[in-house]
C-alpha positions in Angstrom: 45.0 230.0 232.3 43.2 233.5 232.1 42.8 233.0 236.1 46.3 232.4 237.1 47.7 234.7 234.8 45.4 237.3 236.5 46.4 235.9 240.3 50.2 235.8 238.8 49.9 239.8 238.2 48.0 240.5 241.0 51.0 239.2 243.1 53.6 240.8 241.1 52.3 244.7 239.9 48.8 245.1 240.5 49.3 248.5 240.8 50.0 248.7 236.6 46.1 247.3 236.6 44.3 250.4 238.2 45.1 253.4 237.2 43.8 255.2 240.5 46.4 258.2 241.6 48.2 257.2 245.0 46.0 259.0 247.9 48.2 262.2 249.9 48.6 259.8 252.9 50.9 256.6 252.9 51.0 254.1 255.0 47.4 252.0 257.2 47.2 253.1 260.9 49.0 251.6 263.4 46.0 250.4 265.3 42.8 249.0 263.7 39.6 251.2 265.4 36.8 249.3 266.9 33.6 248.8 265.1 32.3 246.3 263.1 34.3 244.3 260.5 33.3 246.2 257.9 33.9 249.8 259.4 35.2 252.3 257.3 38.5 253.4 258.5 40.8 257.0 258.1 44.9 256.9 258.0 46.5 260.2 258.9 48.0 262.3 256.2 51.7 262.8 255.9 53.5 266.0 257.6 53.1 268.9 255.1 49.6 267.9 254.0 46.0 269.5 255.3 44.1 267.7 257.8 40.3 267.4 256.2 38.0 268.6 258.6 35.3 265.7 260.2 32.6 267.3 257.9 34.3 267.0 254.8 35.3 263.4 255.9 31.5 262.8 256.3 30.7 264.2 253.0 33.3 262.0 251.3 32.1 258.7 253.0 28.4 259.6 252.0 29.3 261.0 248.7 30.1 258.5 246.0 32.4 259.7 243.7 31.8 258.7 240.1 35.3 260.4 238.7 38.0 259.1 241.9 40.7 260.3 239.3 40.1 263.6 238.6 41.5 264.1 242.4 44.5 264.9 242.8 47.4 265.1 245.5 46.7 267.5 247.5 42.9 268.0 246.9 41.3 268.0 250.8 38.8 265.7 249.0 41.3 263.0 248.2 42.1 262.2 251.8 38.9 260.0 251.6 37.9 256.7 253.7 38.9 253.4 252.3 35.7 251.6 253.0 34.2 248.3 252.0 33.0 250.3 249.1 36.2 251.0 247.3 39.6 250.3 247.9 42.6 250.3 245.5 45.7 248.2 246.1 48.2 251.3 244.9 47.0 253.3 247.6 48.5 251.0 250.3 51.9 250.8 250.0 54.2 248.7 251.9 54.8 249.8 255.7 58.2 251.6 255.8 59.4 249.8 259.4 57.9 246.2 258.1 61.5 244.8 258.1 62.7 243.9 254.6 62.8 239.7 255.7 59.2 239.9 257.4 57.2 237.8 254.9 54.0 238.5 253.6 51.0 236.8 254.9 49.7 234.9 251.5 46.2 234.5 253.3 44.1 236.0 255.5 43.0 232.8 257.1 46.2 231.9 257.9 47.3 234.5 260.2 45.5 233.6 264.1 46.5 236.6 265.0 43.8 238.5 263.1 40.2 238.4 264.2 36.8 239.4 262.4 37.1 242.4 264.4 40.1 243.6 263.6 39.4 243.0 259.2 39.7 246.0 257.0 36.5 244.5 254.2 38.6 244.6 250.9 36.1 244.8 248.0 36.1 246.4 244.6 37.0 249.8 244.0 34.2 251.7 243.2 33.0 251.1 238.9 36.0 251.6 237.9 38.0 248.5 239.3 38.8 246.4 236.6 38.7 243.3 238.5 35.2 244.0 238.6 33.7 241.7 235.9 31.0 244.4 235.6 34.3 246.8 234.7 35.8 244.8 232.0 35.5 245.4 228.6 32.7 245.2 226.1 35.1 242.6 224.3 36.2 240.0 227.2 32.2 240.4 228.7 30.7 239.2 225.5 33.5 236.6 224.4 33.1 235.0 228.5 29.2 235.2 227.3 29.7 233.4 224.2 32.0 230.2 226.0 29.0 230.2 228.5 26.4 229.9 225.8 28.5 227.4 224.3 29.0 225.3 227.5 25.2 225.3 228.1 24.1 224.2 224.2 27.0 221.4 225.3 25.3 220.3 228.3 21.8 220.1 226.6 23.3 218.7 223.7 24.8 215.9 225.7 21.2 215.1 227.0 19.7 214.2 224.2 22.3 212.8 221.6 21.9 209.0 222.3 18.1 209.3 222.2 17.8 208.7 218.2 20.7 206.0 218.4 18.5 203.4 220.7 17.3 201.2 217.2 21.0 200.5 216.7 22.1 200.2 220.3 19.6 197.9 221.0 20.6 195.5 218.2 24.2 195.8 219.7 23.8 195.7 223.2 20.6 192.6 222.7 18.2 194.5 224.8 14.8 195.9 224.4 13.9 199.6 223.3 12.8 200.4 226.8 16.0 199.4 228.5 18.0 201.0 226.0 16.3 204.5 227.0 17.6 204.0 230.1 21.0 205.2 228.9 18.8 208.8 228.3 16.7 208.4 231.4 19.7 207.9 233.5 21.7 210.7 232.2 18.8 213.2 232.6 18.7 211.8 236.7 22.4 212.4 236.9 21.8 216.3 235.6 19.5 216.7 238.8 21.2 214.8 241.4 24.3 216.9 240.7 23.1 220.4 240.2 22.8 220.9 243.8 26.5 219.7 244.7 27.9 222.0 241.7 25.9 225.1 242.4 27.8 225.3 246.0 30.9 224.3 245.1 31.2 227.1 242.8 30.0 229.7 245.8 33.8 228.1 247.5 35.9 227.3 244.9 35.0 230.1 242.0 33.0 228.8 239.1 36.3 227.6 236.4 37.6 225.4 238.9 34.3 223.8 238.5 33.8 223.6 235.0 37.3 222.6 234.6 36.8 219.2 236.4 33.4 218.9 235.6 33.9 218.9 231.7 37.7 216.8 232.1 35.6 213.6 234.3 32.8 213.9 231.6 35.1 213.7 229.1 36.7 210.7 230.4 33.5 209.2 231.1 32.3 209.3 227.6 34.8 207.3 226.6 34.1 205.0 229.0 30.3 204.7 227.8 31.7 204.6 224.1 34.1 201.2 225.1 31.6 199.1 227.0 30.0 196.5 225.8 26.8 195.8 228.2 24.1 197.5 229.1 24.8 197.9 232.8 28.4 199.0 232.3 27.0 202.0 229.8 24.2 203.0 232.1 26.3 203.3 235.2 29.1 205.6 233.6 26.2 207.7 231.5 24.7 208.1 234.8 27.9 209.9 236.3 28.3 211.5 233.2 25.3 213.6 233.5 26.2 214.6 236.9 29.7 216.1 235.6 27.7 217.7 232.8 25.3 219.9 234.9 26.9 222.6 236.4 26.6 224.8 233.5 23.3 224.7 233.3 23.2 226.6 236.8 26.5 227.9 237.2 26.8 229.5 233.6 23.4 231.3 234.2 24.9 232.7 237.4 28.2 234.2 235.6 25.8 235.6 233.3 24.5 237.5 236.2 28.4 238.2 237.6 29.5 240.0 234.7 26.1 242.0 233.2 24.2 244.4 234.8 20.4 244.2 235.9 19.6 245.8 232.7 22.1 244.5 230.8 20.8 241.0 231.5 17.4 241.6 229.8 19.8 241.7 226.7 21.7 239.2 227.1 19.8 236.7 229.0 17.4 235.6 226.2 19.9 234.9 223.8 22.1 232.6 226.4 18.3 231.2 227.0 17.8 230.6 223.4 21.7 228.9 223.3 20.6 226.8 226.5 17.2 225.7 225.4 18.7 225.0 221.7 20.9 222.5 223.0 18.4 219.6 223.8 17.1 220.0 220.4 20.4 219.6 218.7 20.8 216.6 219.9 18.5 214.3 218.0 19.6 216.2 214.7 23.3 214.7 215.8 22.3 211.8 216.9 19.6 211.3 213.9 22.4 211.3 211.4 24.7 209.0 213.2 22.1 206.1 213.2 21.2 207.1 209.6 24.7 206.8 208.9 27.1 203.7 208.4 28.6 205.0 212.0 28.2 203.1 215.0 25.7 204.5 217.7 29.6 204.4 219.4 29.9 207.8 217.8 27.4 209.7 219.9 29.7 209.4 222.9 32.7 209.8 221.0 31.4 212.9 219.6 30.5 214.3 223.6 33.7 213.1 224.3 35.7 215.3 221.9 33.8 218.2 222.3 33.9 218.4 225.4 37.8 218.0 225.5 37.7 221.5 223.0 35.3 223.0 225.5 37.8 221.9 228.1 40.8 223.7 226.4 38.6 226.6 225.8 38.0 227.3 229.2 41.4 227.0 230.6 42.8 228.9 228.1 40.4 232.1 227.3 37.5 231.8 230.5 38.0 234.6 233.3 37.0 233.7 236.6 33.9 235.6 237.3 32.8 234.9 241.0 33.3 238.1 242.9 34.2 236.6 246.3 37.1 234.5 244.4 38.5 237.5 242.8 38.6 239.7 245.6 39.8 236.7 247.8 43.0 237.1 245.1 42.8 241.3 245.8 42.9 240.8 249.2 45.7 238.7 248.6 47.6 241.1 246.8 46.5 243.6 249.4 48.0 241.5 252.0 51.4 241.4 250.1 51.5 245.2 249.2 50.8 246.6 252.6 52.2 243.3 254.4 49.0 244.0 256.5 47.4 240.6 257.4 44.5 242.6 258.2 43.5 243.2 254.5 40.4 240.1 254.0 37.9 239.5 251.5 34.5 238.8 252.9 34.7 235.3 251.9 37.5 235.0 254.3 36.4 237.1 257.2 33.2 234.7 257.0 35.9 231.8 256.9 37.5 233.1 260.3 33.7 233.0 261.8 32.8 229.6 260.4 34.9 226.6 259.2 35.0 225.4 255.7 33.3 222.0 256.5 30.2 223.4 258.4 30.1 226.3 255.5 30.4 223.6 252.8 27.4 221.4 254.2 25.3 224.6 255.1 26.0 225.7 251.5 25.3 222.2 250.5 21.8 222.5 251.9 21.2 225.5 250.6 19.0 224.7 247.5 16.8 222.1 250.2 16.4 224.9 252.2 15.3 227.2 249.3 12.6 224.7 247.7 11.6 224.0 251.6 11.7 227.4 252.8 10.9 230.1 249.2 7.3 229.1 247.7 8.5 231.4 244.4 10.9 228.5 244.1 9.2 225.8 244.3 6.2 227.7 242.2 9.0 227.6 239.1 10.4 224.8 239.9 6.6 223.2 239.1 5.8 224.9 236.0 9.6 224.7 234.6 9.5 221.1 235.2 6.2 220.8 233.4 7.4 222.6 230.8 10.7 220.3 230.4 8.2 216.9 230.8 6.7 218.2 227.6 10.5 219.1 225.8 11.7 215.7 226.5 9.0 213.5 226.6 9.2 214.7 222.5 12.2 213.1 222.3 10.7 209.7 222.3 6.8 211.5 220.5 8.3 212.6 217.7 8.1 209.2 216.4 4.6 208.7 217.0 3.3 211.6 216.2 4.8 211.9 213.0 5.7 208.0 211.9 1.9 207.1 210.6 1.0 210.4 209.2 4.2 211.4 207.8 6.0 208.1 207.2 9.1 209.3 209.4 10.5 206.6 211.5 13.2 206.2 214.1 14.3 202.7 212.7 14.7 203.8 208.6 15.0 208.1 209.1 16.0 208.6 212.6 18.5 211.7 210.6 15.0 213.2 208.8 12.8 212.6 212.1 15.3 214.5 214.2 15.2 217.4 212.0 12.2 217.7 212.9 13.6 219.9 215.9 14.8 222.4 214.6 11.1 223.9 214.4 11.8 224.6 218.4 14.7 226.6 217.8 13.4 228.7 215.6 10.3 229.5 217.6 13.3 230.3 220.5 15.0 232.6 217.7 12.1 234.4 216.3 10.9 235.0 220.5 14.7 236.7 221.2 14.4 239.0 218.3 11.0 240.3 219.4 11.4 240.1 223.4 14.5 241.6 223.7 14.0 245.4 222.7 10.4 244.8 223.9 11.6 243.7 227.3 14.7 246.4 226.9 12.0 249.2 226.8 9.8 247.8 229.3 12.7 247.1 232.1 13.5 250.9 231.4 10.9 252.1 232.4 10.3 250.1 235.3 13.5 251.1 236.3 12.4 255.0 236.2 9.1 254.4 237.9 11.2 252.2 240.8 13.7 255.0 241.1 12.5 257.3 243.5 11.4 254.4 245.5 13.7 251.5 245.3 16.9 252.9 243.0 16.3 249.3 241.5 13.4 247.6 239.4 12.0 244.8 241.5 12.7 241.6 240.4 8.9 241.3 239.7 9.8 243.7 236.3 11.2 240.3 235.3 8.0 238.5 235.1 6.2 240.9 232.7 7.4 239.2 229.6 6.2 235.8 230.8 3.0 237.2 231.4 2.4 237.7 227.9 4.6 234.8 226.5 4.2 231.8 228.0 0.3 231.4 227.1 2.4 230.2 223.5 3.3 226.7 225.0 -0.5 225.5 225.6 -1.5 227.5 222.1 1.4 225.5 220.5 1.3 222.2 222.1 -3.1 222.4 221.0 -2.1 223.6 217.8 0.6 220.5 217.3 -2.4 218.1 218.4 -4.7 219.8 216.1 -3.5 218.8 212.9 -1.4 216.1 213.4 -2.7 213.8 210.5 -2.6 213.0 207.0 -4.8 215.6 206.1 -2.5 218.3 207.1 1.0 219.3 205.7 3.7 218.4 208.3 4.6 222.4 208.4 1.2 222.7 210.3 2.3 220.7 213.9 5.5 222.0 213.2 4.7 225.5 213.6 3.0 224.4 216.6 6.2 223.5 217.8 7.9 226.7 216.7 5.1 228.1 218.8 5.8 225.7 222.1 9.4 227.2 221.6 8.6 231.1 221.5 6.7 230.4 225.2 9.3 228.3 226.0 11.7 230.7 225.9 10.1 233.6 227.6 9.0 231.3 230.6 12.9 230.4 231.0 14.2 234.1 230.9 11.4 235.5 233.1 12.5 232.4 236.1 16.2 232.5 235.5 16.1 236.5 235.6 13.8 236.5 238.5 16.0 234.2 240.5 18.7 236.2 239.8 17.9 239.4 240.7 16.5 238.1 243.7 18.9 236.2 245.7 21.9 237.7 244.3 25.5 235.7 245.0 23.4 232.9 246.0 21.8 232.8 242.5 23.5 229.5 241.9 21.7 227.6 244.7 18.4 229.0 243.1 18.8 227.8 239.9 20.1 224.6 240.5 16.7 223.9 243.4 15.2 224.4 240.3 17.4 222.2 238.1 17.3 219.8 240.7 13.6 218.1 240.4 13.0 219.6 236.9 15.4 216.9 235.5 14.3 213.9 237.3 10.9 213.8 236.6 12.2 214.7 232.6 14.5 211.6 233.1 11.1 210.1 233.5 9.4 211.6 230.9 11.5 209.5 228.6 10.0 206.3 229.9 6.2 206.9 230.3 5.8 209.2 227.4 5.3 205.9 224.7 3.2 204.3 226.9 1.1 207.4 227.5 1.2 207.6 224.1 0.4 204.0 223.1 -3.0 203.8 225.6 -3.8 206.7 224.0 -3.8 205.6 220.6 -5.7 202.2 221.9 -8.2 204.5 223.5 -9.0 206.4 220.3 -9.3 203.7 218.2 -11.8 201.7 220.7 -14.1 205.3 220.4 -14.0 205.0 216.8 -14.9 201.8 216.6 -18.0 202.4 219.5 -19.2 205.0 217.3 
């Protein structure tokens, strides 16, 4: 809703949205010069206004202008190039001999006439374009933050919740423990087969259109898995429900990166972490309660299904677009319409004139291959994330045996009790926020001054300082968990462990995400999900050997105490 209401204005007066002053001269010229597509190019002013000489023309184009309205009418400097750097839709005003029943080209695609040669690049005008989602206010950034960190704790959420209902759907459904899990293994598969088909699609279509079909099939799908009655039936639709529930987990990290700044994101970007890696521990604390409960195990997908029709509403009604290339595809549009210019394109659609939607689909499409083929750093985080995530959800089915004997928690009689147990992880993620971020807030600063004379930018390298130091938690935590898991112990011991696991959980996650961010920019999306993609197969996995790991384990121990 926020998104056609936005295109509706743009068509209408987009003028009333900038509050740029008109420039001295009026109209485009008649004939496009030749250069590149993305040339700057110079109208000629008006009768009765100065002509600015080449030099000051020169000094404008190279000069960036931080205060465009403090200009005014007849300042020399305000007869300055419209450039792929800024442009502003007021300043184009229809073409006095366009004839008043010539209609407006409505894309720039659909005109043959125009070639990539001919394009004036229409991008955003300078900072102060409030199209921009860098430009929009403190208010709309951090409530499109918040609906993102909510989608995300969904998603992870989603993962987990039928883990701690398996006793119950077993007895339903009449099949073992281990084919039950398969509901959770399957749904974990579906997250990675998926992430690379959603990742692209949001590059093309904008990132709402995505979520918006994503969470209304999932939704739909839920109840699907909440009505059938076998095992095959359930599997099958929670398999393709877990494909429609990944593309926040990529996408909503890459509109994190669309509407903050570089240093903005070492703010924001550990508490959407701590949202996103809170998620797949809520989900045995719902789930626990709803087999402890005189509710069926039904619930647990009735539960997804509603939420994710609220999240649905949510996002038509109050999420912004936030993919650049969409939006100015709509400002070229309205561009198009003002000036009725069919010369006016986005970038996304001068590319679409050079290469047809199918081939850039399926090039797009193989983009995240490419990247895990092609970009070792990639690969390198797709290992140790993927490690990391074995160990996260391979506790979904330890819990139980680490802490049944010692502690008398069971997943049969307190599956509600045992899946509080999660909440030490969260807190460990909560406790690592509060202390990384003005730690890391400081640190990016100053990498920032140091890179300036050099770069104008902090490497993305800056980003890896705080995993550095942080991620040596998840080995300290996972020995400490091991350590004094018994009787002798009181169960806060492991459990601090765990709080522990979660504080280098945390800082590994930021330091990749932010990394692959900075790095490869628009195409963010593809990184993330090449490293979605494996990272939740071999976790779907991690379900189904973790109890026998354990189990061998256990029978190895016991035959060493008995030898001794």
């Amino acid at each position: 809703m926020q998104s056609y209401r936005l295109q509706r204005r743009l068509k209408t007066h987009y003028s009333l949205l900038v509050p740029f002053p008109p420039l001295p001269f009026a109209y485009p010229p008649r004939e496009p010069p030749s250069g590149a597509a993305s040339r700057a190019w110079t109208a000629s002013p008006p009768p009765g206004l100065p002509t600015p000489s080449l030099a000051a023309l020169n000094e404008i184009g190279l000069r960036e202008l931080n205060q465009p309205d403090l200009l005014g009418p007849t300042s020399p400097s305000a007869s300055r190039t419209t450039s792929s750097r800024w442009d502003a839709i007021e300043e184009i005003p229809p073409s006095p001999d366009s004839g008043a029943t010539t209609k407006p080209p409505t894309s720039g695609a659909e005109s043959s006439s125009v070639t990539p040669e001919d394009a004036f690049l229409v991008d955003f005008s300078k900072t102060y374009d409030p199209l921009n989602p860098q430009c929009w206010s403190p208010r709309d950034r951090v409530w499109t933050t918040f609906i993102l960190c909510v989608l995300v704790l969904f998603s992870g959420a989603a993962s987990s919740m039928n883990a701690y209902t398996a006793s119950k759907a077993s007895l339903d459904l009449n099949v073992g423990t281990t084919l039950i899990n398969l509901d959770t293994t399957l749904f974990l598969v579906g997250f990675g087969v998926a992430a690379p088909i959603a990742a692209p699609l949001s590059e093309l279509a904008g990132r709402n259109m995505v979520y918006i079909v994503s969470l209304a099939l999932f939704a739909v799908l839920e109840v699907g898995a909440a009505s059938s009655r076998t095992i095959a039936s359930r599997c099958v639709l929670r398999f393709f429900a877990g494909c429609f529930a990944s593309s926040p987990l990529s996408n909503a990290a890459a509109g994190i990166g669309d509407i903050w700044t570089a240093s903005e994101r070492t703010v924001v970007f550990p508490i959407f972490g701590a949202f996103g890696l809170t998620g797949p521990c809520m989900g045995p604390l719902i789930g626990g309660w709803v087999a402890q409960s005189q509710l069926s195990y039904r619930w647990t997908d009735w539960l997804q299904a509603i939420w994710a029709a609220v999240l649905l509403v949510i996002v038509v009604v109050g999420l912004r677009e936030t993919f650049p290339p969409t939006i100015l595809g709509w400002k070229a549009e309205a561009v198009r319409r003002r000036s009725r210019d069919p010369r006016f394109l986005s970038a996304l659609e001068i590319k679409r004139l050079r290469i047809p939607y199918t081939r850039d689909f399926l090039r797009t499409l193989a983009r995240p291959f490419e990247m895990l083929a092609l970009e070792p750093i990639v690969l390198c985080f797709l290992a140790y994330l993927t490690l990391v995530f074995v160990v996260l959800f391979g506790s979904l089915v330890a819990y139980p045996l680490i802490f049944g004997a010692p502690y008398g928690l069971t997943l049969d009689e307190t599956p509600g009790r045992l899946g509080l147990l999660f909440l030490a992880i969260p807190v460990g993620l909560c406790v690592c926020a509060v202390i990384t971020v003005p730690l890391a807030w400081v640190d990016y600063q100053r990498c920032m001054d140091r890179a300036a004379l050099r770069y104008g930018v902090a490497p993305p390298e800056a980003r890896l300082r705080v995993a550095m130091i942080g991620t040596w938690a998840i080995p300290a935590g996972l020995l400490w968990t091991a350590w004094t898991s018994g009787r002798q112990f009181s169960i806060f011991h492991p459990l601090g462990g765990q709080a522990l696991f979660g504080f280098g959980y945390l800082t590994c996650f930021v330091s990749a995400y932010l990394y692959l961010i900075d790095s490869y920019g628009p195409a963010a999306a593809s990184a993330l999900s090449a490293v979605t993609f494996l990272r939740y197969l071999v976790s779907g996995g991690a379900v189904l050997f973790t109890p026998p790991m354990y189990s061998h384990l256990s029978t190895a121990a016991h035959s060493m105490r008995c030898a001794d």
